[in-house]
PAZAPA-4460 file (N, C-alpha, C; in steps of 0.05 Angstrom, whole numbers, plus 32768, in hexadecimal, padded with zeros to 4 digits):
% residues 256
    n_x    n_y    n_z   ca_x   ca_y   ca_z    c_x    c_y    c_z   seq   type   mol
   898A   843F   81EC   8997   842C   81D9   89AF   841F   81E7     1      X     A
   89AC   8409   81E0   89CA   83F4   81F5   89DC   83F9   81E5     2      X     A
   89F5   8406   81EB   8A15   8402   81E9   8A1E   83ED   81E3     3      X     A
   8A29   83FB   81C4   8A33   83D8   81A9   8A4C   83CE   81C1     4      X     A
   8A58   83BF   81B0   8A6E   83A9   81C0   8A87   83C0   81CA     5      X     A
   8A8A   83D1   81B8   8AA6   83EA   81C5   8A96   840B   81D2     6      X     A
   8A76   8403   81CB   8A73   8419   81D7   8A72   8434   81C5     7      X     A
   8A72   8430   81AD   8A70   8438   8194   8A90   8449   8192     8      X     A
   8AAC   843C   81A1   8AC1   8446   81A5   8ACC   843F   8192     9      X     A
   8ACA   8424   8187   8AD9   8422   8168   8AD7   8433   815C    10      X     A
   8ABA   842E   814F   8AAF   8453   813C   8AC4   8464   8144    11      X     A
   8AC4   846C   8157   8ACF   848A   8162   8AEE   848C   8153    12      X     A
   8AF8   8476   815F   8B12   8473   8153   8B1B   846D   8136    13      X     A
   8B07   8465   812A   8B0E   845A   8111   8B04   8478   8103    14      X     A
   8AED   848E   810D   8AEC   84A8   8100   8B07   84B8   80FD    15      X     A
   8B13   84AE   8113   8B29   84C3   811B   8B46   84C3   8108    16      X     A
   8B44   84AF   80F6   8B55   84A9   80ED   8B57   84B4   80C8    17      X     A
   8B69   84AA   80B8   8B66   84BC   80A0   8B5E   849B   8093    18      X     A
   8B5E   84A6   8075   8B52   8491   8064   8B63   8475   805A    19      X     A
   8B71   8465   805E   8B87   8457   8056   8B77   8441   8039    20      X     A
   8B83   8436   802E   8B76   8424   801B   8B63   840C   8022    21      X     A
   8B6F   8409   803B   8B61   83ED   8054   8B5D   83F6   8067    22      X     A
   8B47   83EB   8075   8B49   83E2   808B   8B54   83C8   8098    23      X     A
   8B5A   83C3   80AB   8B5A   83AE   80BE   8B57   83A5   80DB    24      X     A
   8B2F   839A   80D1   8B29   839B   80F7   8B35   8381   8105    25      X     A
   8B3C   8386   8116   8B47   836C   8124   8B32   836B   813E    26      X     A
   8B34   8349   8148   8B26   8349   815D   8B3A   832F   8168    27      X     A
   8B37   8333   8185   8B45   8329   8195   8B39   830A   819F    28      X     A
   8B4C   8300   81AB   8B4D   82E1   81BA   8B30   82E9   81CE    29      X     A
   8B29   82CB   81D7   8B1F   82D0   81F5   8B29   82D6   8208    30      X     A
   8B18   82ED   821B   8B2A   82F8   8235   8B49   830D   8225    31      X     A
   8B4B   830D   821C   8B56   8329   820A   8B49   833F   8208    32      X     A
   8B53   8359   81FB   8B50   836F   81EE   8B62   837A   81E0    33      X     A
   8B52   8394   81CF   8B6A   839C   81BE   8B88   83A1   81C0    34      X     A
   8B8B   83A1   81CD   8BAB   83A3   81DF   8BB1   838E   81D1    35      X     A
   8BAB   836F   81CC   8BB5   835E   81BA   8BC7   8369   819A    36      X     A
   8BBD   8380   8195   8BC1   8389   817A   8BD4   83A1   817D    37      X     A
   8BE5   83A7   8195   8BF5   83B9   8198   8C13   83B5   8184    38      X     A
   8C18   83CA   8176   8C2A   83C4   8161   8C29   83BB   814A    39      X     A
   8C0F   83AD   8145   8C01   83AD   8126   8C06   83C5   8114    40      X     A
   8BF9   83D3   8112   8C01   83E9   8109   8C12   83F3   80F8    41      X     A
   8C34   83F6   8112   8C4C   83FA   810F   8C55   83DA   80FB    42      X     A
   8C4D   83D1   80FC   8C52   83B8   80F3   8C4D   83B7   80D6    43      X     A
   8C31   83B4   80D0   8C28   83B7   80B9   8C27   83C8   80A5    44      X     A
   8C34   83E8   80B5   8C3E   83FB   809F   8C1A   8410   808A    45      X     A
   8C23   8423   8082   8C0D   8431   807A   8BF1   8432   806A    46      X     A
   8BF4   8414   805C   8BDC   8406   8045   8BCA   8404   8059    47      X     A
   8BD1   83FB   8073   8BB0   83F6   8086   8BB0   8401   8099    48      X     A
   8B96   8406   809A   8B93   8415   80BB   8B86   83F7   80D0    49      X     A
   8B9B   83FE   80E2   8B92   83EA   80F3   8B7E   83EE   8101    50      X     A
   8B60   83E0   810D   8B5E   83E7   8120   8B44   83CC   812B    51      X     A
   8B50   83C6   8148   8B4B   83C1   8155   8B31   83C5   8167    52      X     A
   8B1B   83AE   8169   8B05   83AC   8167   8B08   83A1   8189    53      X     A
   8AF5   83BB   8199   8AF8   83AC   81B7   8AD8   839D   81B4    54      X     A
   8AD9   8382   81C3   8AC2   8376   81BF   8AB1   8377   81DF    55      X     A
   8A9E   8367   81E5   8A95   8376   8202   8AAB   836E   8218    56      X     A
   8AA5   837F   8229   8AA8   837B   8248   8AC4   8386   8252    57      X     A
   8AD1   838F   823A   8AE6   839F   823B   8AF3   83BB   8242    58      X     A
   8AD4   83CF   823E   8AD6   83EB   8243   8AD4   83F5   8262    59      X     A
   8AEC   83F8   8265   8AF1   8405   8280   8AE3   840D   8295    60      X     A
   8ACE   8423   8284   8ABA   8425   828E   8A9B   8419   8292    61      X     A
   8AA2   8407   8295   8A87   83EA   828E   8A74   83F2   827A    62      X     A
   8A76   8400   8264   8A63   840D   8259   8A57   83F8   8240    63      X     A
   8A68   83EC   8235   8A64   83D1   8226   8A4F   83B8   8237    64      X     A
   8A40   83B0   8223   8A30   83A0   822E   8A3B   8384   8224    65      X     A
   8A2D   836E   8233   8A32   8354   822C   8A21   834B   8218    66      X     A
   8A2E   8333   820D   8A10   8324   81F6   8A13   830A   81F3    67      X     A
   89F9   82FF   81F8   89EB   82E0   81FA   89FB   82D6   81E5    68      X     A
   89FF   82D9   81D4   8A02   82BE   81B7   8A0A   82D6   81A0    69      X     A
   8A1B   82C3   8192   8A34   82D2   817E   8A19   82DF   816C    70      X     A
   8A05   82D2   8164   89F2   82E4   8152   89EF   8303   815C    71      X     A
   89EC   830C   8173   89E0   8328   817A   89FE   8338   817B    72      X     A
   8A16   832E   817E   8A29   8339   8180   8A35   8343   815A    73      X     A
   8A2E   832B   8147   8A37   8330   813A   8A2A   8342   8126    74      X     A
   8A13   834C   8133   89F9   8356   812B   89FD   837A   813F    75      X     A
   8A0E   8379   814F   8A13   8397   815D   8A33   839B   8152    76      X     A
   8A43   8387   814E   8A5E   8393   8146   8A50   8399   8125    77      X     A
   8A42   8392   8112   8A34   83A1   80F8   8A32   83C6   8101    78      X     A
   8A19   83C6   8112   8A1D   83D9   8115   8A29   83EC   8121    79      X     A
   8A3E   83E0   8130   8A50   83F1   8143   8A6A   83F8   812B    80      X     A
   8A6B   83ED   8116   8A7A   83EF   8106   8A7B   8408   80F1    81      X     A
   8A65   8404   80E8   8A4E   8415   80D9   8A58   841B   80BB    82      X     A
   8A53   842C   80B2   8A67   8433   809B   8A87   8427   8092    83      X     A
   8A91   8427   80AC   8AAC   8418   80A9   8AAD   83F9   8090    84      X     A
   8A9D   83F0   8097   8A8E   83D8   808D   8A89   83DF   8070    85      X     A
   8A82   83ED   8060   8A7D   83FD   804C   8A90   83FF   8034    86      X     A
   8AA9   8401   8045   8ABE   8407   8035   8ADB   83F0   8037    87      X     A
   8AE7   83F1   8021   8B00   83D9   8025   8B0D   83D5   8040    88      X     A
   8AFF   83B2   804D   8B10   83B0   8060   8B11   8390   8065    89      X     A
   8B27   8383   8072   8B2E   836C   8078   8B26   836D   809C    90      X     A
   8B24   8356   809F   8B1D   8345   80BC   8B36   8339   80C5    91      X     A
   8B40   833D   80DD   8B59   8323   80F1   8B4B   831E   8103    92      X     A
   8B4F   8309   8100   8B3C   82FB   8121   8B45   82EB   812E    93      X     A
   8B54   82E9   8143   8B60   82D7   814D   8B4F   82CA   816D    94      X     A
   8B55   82AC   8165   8B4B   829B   816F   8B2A   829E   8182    95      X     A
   8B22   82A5   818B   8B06   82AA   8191   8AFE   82C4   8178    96      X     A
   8B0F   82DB   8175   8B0D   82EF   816B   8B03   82E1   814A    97      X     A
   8B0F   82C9   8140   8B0D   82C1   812A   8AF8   82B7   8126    98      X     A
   8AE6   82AF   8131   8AD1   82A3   813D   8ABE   82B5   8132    99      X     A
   8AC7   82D7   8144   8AB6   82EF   8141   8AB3   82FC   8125   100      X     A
   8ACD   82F3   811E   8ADA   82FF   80FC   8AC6   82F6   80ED   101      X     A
   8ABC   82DA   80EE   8AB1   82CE   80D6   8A96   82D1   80D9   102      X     A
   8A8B   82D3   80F6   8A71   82D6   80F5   8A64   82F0   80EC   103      X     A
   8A79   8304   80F7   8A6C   8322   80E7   8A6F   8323   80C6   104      X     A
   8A89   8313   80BC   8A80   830D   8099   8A6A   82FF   8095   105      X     A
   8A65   82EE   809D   8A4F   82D9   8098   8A36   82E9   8099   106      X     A
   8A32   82FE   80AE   8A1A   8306   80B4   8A17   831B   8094   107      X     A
   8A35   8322   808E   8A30   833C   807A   8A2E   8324   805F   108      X     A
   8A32   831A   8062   8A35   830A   8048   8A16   82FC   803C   109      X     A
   8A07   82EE   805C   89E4   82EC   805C   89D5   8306   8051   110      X     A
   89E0   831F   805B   89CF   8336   8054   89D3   8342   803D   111      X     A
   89E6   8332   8027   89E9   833E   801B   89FD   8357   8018   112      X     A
   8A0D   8355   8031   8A18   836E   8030   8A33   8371   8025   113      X     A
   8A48   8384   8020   8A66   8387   801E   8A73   8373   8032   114      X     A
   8A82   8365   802C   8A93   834B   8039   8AAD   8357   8047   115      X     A
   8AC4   8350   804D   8AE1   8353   8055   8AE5   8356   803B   116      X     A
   8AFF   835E   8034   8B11   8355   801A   8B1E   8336   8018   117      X     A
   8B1C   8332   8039   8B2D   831A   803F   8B21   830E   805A   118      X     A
   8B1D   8303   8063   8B1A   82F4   807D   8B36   82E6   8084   119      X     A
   8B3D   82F7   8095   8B59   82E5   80A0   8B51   82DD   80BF   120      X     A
   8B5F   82CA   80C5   8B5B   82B5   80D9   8B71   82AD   80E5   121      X     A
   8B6A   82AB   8105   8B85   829B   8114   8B77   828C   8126   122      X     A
   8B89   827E   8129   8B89   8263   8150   8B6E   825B   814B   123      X     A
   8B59   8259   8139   8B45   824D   8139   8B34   823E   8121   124      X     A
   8B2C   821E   8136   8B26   8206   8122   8B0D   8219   8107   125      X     A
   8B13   8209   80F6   8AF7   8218   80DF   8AE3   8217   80F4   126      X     A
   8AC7   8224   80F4   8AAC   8226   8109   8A9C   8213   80FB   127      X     A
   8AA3   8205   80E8   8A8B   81EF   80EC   8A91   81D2   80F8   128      X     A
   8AAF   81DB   8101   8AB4   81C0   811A   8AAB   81C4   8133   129      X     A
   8AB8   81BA   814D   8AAF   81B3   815E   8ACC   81C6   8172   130      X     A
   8AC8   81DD   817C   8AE5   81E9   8188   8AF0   81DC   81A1   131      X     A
   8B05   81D1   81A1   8B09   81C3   81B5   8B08   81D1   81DB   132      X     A
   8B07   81F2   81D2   8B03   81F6   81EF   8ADC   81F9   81EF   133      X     A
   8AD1   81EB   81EA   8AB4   81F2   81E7   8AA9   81F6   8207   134      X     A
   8AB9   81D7   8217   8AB4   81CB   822B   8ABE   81EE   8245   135      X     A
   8AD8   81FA   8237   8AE3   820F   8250   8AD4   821E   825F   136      X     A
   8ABD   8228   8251   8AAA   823C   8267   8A9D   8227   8286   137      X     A
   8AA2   8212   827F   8A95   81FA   8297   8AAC   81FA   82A8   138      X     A
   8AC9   81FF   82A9   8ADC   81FC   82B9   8ADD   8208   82CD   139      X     A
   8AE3   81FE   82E8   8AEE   8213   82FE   8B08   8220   82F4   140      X     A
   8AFC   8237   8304   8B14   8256   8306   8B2D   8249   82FE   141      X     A
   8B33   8236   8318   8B49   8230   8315   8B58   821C   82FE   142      X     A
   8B46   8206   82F3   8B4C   81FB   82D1   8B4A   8212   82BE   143      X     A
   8B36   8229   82BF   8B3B   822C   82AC   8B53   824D   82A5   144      X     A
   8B5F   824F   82C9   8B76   825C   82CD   8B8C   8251   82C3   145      X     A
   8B93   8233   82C2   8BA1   8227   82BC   8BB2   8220   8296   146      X     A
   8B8D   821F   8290   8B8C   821F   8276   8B8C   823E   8261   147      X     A
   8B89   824D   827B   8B9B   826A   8268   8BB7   8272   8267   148      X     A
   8BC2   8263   8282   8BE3   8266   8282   8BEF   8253   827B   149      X     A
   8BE1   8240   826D   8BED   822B   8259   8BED   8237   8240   150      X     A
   8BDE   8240   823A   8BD9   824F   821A   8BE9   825F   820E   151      X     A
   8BE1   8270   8226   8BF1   8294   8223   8C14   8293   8226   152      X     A
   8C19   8285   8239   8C34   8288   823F   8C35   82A2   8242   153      X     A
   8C2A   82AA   824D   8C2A   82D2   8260   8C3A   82D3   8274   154      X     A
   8C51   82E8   8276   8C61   82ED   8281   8C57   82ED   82A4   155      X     A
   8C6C   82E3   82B3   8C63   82E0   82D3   8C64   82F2   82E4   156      X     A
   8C69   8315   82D8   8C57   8321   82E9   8C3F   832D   82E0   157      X     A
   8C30   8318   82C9   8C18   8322   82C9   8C07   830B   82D4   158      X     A
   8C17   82ED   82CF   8C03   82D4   82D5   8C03   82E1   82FE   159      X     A
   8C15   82EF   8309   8C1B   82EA   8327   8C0C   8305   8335   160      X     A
   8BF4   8314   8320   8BE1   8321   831F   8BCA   830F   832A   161      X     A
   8BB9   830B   8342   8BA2   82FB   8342   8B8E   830D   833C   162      X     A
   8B91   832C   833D   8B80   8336   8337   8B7F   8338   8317   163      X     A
   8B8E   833E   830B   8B8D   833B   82E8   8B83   8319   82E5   164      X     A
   8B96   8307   82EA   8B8B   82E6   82E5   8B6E   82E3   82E4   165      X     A
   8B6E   82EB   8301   8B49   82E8   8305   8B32   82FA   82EF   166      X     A
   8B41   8312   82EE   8B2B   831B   82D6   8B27   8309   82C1   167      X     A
   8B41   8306   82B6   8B4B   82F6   829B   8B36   82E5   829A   168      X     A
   8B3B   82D4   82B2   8B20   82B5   82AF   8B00   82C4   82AC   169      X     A
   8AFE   82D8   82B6   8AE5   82D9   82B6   8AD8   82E3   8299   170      X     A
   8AF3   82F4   828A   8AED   82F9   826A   8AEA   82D7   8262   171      X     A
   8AF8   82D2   826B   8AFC   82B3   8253   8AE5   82AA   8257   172      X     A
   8AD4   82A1   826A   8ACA   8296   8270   8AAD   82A0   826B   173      X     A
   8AA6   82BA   826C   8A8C   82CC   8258   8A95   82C8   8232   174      X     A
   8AAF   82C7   822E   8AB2   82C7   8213   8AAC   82A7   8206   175      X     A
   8AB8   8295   821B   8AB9   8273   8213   8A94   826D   820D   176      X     A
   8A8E   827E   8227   8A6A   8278   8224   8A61   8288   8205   177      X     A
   8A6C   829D   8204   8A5F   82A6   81EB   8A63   8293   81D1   178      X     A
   8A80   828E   81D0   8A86   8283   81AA   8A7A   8266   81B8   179      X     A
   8A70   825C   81D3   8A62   8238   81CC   8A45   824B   81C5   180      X     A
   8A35   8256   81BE   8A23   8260   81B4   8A1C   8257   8193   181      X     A
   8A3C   825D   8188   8A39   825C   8168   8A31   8238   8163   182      X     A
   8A23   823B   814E   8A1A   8220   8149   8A2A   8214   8128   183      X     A
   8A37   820D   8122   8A45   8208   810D   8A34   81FB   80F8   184      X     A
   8A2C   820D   80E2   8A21   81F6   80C6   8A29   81EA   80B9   185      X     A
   8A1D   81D4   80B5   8A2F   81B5   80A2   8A18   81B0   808A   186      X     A
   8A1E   81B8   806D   8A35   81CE   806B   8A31   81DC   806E   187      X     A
   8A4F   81EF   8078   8A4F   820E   8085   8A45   8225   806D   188      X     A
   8A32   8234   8060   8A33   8250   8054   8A59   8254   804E   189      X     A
   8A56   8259   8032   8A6B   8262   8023   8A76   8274   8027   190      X     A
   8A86   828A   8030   8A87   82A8   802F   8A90   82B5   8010   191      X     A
   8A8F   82C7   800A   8A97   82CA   7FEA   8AAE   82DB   7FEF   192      X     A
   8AC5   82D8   8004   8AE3   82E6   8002   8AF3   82D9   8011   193      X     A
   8B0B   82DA   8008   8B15   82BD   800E   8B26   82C7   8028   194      X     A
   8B2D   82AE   8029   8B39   82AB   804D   8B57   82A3   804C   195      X     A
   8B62   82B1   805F   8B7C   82A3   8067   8B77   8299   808A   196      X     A
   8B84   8285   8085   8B7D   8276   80A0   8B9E   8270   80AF   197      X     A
   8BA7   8282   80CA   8BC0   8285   80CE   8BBB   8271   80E8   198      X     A
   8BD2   825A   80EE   8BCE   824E   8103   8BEF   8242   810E   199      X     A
   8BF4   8246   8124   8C0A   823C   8137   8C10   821B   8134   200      X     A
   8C28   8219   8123   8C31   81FE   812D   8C29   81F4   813D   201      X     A
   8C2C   81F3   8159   8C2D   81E9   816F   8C10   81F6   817F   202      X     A
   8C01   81FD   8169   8BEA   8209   8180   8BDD   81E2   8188   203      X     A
   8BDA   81E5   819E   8BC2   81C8   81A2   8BB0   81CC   81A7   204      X     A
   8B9E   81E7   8196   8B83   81DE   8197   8B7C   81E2   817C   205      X     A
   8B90   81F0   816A   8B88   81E9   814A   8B99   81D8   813C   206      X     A
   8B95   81C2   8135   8BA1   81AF   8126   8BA0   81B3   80F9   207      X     A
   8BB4   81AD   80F2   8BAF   81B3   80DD   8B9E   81B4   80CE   208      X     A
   8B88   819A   80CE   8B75   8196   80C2   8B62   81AC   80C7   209      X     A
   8B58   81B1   80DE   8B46   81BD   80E9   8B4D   81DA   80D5   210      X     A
   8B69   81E3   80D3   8B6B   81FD   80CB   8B63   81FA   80AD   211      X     A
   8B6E   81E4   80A2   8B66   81E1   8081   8B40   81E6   8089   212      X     A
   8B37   81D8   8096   8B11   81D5   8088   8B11   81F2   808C   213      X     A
   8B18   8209   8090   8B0B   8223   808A   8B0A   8220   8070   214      X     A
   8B15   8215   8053   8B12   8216   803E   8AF3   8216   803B   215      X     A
   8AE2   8206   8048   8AC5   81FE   8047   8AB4   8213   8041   216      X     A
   8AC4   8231   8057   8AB2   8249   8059   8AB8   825C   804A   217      X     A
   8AC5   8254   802B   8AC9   826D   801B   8AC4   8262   8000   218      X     A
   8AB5   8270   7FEC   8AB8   826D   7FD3   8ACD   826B   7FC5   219      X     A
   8AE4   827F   7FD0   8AFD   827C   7FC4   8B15   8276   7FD0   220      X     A
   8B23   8279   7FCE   8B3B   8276   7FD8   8B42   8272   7FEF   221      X     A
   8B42   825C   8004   8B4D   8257   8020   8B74   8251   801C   222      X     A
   8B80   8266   802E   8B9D   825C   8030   8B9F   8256   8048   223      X     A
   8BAE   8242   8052   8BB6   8249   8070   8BD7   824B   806B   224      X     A
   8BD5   8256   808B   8BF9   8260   808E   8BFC   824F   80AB   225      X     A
   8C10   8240   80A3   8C1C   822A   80C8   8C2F   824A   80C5   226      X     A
   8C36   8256   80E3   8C45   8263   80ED   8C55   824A   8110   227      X     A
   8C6B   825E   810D   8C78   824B   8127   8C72   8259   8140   228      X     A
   8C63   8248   8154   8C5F   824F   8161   8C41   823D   816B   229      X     A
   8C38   8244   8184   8C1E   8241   818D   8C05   824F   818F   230      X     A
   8BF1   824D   819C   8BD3   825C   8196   8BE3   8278   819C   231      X     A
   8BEE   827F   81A4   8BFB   82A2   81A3   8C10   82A0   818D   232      X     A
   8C0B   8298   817F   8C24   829A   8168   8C25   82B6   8159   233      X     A
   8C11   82CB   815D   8C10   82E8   814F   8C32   82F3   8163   234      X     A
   8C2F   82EC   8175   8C43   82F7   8196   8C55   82ED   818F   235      X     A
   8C59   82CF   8187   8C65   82B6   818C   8C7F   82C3   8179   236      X     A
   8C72   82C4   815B   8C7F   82C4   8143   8C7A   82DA   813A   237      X     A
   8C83   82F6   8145   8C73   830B   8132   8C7C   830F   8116   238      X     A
   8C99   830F   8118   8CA2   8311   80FA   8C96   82FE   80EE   239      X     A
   8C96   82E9   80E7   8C8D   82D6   80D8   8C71   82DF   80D9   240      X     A
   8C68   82E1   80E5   8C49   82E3   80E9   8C44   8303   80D3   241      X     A
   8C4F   8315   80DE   8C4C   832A   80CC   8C5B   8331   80B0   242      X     A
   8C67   8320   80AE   8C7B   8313   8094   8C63   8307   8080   243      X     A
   8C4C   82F1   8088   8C3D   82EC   807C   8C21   8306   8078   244      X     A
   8C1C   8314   8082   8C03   8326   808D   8C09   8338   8079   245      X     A
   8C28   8342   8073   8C21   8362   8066   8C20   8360   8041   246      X     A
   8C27   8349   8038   8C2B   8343   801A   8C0C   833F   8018   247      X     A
   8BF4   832E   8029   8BD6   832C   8026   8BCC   834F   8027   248      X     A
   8BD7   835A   8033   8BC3   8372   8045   8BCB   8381   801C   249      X     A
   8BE8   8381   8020   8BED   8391   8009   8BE1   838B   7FEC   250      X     A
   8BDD   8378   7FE8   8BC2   8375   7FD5   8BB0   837F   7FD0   251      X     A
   8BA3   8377   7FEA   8B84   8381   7FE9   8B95   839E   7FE5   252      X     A
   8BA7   83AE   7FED   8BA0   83C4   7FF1   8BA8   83D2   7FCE   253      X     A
   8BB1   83C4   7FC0   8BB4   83C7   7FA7   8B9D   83C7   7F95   254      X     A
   8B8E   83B7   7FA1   8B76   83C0   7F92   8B5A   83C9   7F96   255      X     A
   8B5D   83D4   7FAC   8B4F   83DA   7FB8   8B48   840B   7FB8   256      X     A
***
């Protein structure tokens, strides 16, 4: 049997833990990993259990496999999830990760199955547009080195790493190929739980509008939140950022 996207290491970790009212899986940027979500947690306080969803190509030990097109991925994070899925939990997905967020609701939502409580969302246009890095997996190393240390604003002794840099491009650049895979429907399938859609002032690859049409993909309720800052605006702005995050989480976890 092929090894889901963590290697069935989420499971592991999410057994290990006690029962909280929520969950909250998060999934990371392109060329990221869970390390993006360090201090969530401490942040968000005891209503949720955080946890952090490694997607492929991340496990240390190469044991994680790769995958063609967002369908088979969002079809092994189901079952790499397993039961988790079963019981009260919300989705963060930031910017490629958000991408991943919606497609594993969408998939549970076709099958009929238990939804998020919430679909929350960052740094990325609704999916039934057109993402403006569609074109990035076609870039040389070096454009599209350029166009991660424009983004990131990552401290310079990690950009003055060529051995970290160079990995970096080569995640981005297996991840950019994956999310140009997804094919956007016009109109997009409804999801039946509603969405908050969080996006960076100053991000320039999501523009306001773009963050409003997620309204498209929910039966109910689309909010968005402008935070200050750019496509790292979770980093950028955390207070503000987690200023908005824990009054939603605390809901759901009220009734839940």
């Amino acid at each position: 049997m092929q090894p889901g996207p963590g290697s069935s290491r989420t499971q592991e970790r999410i057994q290990d833990r006690g029962r909280p009212p929520v969950r909250l899986l998060c999934f990371h940027h392109a060329g990221g990993s869970p390390v993006s979500f360090l201090g969530w947690q401490r942040a968000l306080g005891e209503a949720v259990d955080v946890v952090p969803v490694s997607l492929p190509g991340r496990e240390v030990d190469g044991a994680s496999r790769r995958y063609d097109d967002m369908d088979s991925l969002a079809r092994a994070l189901e079952d790499e999830l397993g039961p988790v899925l079963e019981t009260p939990y919300l989705v963060y997905g930031h910017s490629m990760g958000a991408l991943v967020a919606y497609r594993l609701a969408l998939r549970r939502a076709r099958l009929a199955r238990r939804t998020p409580e919430r679909l929350l969302v960052g740094a990325y246009p609704a999916p039934h547009l057109p993402h403006p890095l569609a074109h990035g997996a076609h870039l040389s190393d070096e454009d599209l080195s350029a166009l991660l240390l424009d983004l990131s604003q990552l401290p310079e002794r990690l950009t003055a790493d060529r051995q970290w840099l160079n990995e970096r491009v080569r995640l981005i650049r297996a991840d950019l190929r994956l999310c140009g895979t997804h094919r956007g429907q016009r109109p997009p399938d409804a999801l039946p739980c509603p969405i908050d859609v969080f996006t960076g002032a100053a991000d320039p690859l999501v523009n306001t509008e773009a963050a409003h049409a997620w309204a498209f993909h929910s039966r109910k309720e689309c909010t968005v939140h402008v935070l200050p800052g750019g496509h790292f605006f979770p980093r950028e702005s955390k207070f503000s950022f987690f200023e908005r995050l824990r009054p939603i989480i605390s809901r759901v976890a009220e009734v839940t």
